[in-house]
Residue, then its C-alpha position, 0 to 999 in steps of 0.5 A: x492543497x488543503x485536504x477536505x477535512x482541514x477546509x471543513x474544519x477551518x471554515x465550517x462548524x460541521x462535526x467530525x461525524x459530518x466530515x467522516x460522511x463527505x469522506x465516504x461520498x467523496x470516496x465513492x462520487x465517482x460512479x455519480x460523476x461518470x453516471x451524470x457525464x458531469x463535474x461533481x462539486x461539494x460545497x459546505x456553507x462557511x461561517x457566518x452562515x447568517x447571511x442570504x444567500x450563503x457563503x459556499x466553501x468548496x472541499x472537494x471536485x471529481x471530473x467525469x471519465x465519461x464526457x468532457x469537463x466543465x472546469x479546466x481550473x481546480x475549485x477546491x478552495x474557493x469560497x463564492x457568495x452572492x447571485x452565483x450560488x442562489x441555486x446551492x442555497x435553495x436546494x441547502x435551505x429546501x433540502x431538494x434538488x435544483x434543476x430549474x435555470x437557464x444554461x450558465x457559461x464558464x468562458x466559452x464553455x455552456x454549462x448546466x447547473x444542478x444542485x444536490x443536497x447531501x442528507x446525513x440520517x441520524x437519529x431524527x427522522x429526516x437527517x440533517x443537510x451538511x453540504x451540497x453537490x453542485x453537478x454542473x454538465x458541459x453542454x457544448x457536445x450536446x447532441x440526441x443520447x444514446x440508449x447507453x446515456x440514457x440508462x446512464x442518466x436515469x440510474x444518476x437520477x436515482x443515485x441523486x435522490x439517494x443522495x438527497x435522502x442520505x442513502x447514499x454513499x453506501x457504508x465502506x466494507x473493511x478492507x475495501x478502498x477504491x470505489x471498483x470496478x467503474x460505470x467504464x468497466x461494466x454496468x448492469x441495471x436490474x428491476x425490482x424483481x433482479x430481472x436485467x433491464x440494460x446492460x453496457x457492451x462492457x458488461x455483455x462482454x464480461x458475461x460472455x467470458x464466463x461462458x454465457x454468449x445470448x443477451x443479458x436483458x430478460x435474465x434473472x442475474x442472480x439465478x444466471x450467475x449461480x449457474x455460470x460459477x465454477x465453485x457452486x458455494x461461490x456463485x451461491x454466495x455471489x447470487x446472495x449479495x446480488x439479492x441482499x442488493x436488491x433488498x436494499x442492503x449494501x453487500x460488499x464486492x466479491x470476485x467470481x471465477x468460470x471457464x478461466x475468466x475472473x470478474x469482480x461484481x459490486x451491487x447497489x441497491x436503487x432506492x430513490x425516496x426510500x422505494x427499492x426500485x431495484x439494483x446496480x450491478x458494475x462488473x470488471x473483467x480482472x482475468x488478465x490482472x488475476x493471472x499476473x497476480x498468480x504469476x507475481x505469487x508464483x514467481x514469490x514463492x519459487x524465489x523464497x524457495x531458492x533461498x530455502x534450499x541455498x540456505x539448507x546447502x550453506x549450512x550443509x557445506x559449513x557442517x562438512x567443514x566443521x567436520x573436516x576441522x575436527x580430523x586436522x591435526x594443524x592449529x593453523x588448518x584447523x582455524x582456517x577452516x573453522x573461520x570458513x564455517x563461520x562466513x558460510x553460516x553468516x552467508x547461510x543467515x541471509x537466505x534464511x531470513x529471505x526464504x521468510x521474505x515476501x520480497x528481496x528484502x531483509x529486516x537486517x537487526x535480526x541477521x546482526x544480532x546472531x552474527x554478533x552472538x555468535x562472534x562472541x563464542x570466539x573469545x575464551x570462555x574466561x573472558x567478559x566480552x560483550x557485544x551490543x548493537x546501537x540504532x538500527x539498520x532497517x530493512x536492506x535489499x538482498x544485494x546488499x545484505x550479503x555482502x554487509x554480513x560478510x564484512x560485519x562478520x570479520x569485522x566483529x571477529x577481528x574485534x574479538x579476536x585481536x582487540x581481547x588476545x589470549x595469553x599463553x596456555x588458555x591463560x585469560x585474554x589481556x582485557x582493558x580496564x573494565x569489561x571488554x566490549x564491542x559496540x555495533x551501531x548503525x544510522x542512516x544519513x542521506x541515502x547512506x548507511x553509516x556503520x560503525x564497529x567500536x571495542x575498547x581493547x587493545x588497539x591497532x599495533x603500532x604502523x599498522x596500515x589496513x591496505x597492507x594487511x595480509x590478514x585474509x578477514x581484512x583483505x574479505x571487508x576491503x574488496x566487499x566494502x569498495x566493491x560489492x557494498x561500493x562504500x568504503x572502510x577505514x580501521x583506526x584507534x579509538x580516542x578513548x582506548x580500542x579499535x573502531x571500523x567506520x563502513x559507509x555504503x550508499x543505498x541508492x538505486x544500484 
């Protein structure tokens, strides 16, 4: 389906300013299709735009959440002409509402046809009309409205005059991306001088968890809210927006807390013709999403908190067994546990990046390029390797980067220690032609991590099996890599001279 903006841009001569407008209204026409208990439809005048009536595209369709629909087929997309849009022509041509008109019918649905034109003030005095919303009402549950429906339907009239003077949608605060909280939610209707004049039930009970329990109509809102505030400076700054409000600005949401209840409050100014005849306030009662919020950010930092401290207790064990190595008389002892230190810090790595992480998962380069820096302290001091890593490995969840750094640290350290051997006596390591260096690189292919760590060494000795191996680094990455990772593992000679270790470990949902 062809967004608004491409319709727009493909079958009418509006300017990317003209769209940008539609966008908001689109953003924002909910509360009107739920206020009218009608479908909003917004139609565009197609090119050529010679003829009489014109063409009409439509971009765009809400639904009401409110009452039945008049359409159960999708109307973006189509382009009508003729006797069936005489009305949009009108309130196009006329910039002026359109309400005369007998009942239509769509199959065995009795509808009522509205036309609304959509003003864009520029620099002239009126603005220019770009488009029009046709508000059409299903009228086969019609019965006597209640006082509910009423303000409803009155408040629409006010919002669709707005809209026909171009005050309307109201311009988007930074940050703000839904058009919460909804008519459903709460509405509260104040005069010109912020005195409530209606309010829904859902309204009555949000101001009711905040510890006010008489009825609304009659109160001074603003005054009323700075009371019932738990922080002074916040329900002073709450009562301001209602005020700014009713002075016909458009203040941005805000969320107001008092005895333990959270309501989100938006205010619109009323101002049909250009007269501030007062505001529209919507309230949500978020209470119960704030708590889960403040436990999901609980939760969070207790969690990054447990990989701080296991962090702090690998690094702990890893220095007592480096010190440990160095009051062990045995070269053999002594590597052992030098090697142990190394897959502790490597394992130390992981919760360090995840105490910094806002969910379970690591931005894995990073904990690759220190594993691989710190591998290359294993050659001699004399030798010229090199580690570098090619692609990326992206962001990985915890369970995996566990176990993948440990098997990376082996393999890397097997690449320095036996692709580039020392000779005897401290002598230089035996290097290939050239500098010796390991290459780490990394893609993903479809759903799986493809990691391969290459060095241009001295190769695999002759027969050499990995499943036969008694090496205890290659028994680690063979039961990390087939169990832990479930992937697999194979080590072989490189075509051009070296060793590579080909790990592919699959990242589907475990």
């Amino acid at each position: 389906m062809s967004t608004l903006r491409d319709l727009a841009e493909e079958h009418t001569d509006l300017r990317p300013g003209d769209i940008d407008h539609l966008h908001r209204l689109a953003g924002d026409w909910q509360l009107l299709s739920d206020l009218s208990f009608a479908d909003l439809l917004l139609w565009v005048p197609v090119r050529p735009p010679d003829t009489r009536p014109r063409s009409f595209l439509c971009v765009a369709q809400v639904r009401p959440t409110t009452a039945p629909t008049a359409y159960q087929d999708d109307q973006v997309g189509r382009i009508v002409g003729g006797p069936e849009v005489a009305h949009l022509d009108i309130a196009y041509a006329q910039a002026r509402i359109w309400r005369e008109g007998d009942p239509v019918w769509y199959g065995d649905t009795p509808a009522r046809h509205e036309a609304i034109p959509v003003r864009i003030r520029g620099e002239e005095e009126h603005g220019e009309v770009v488009a029009v919303i046709g508000r059409d009402t299903n009228l086969s549950t019609a019965r006597t409205p209640s006082q509910l429906e009423l303000n409803y339907l009155t408040t629409a009239d006010d919002l669709a005059q707005m809209v026909a003077d171009g005050t309307f949608p109201p311009p988007r605060h930074p940050g703000e991306t839904t058009s919460a909280p909804r008519v459903g939610d709460g509405l509260i209707r104040l005069d010109a001088s912020g005195k409530v004049t209606y309010a829904s039930p859902n309204a009555q009970s949000a101001y009711r968890r905040l510890g006010f329990s008489a009825h609304l109509v009659g109160e001074e809102l603003a005054e009323l809210t700075r009371r019932l505030a738990a922080d002074p400076l916040e329900g002073t700054d709450t009562a301001e927006r209602m005020l700014a409000a009713l002075r016909g600005e458009h203040p941005a949401r805000k969320e107001f807390e008092a005895r333990g209840a959270t309501v989100l409050m938006r205010a619109l100014p009323l101002m049909p013709a250009g007269v501030p005849i007062g505001s529209l306030v919507l309230v949500r009662d978020v209470t119960e999403v704030r708590r889960r919020d403040r436990a999901l950010m609980t939760k969070d930092a207790t969690i990054r908190e447990i990989h701080h401290r296991v962090k702090n207790n690998l690094q702990t064990v890893a220095a007592l067994l480096r010190l440990q190595a160095r009051r062990v008389d045995n070269s053999e002892a002594r590597m052992a546990l030098q090697e142990s230190v190394r897959r502790v810090a490597s394992i130390a790595l992981v919760h360090e990046t995840l105490s910094m992480s806002s969910d379970e998962a690591v931005e894995f380069d990073g904990i690759v390029d220190r594993v691989a820096s710190a591998a290359t302290e294993v050659a001699a001091t004399e030798s010229a390797v090199t580690m570098r890593r090619e692609g990326t490995f992206g962001v990985l969840p915890a369970e995996i980067a566990t176990s993948l750094v440990m098997v990376l640290n082996e393999l890397l350290i097997n690449a320095v220690e036996h692709g580039f051997p020392g000779g005897e006596d401290g002598e230089a390591p035996v290097l290939p032609e050239g500098p010796g260096e390991v290459v780490v690189a990394a893609h993903r292919f479809r759903q799986q991590l493809h990691v391969t760590v290459a060095d241009n060494g001295r190769g695999l000795p002759e027969g050499f099996r990995a499943d036969a191996s008694g090496r205890l680094g290659l028994q680690i990455v063979r039961a990390l890599a087939t169990g832990e990772l479930r992937g697999s593992i194979e080590l072989r000679n490189r075509a051009g001279g070296g060793t590579e270790a080909v790990l592919v470990v699959p990242l589907g949902k475990r």
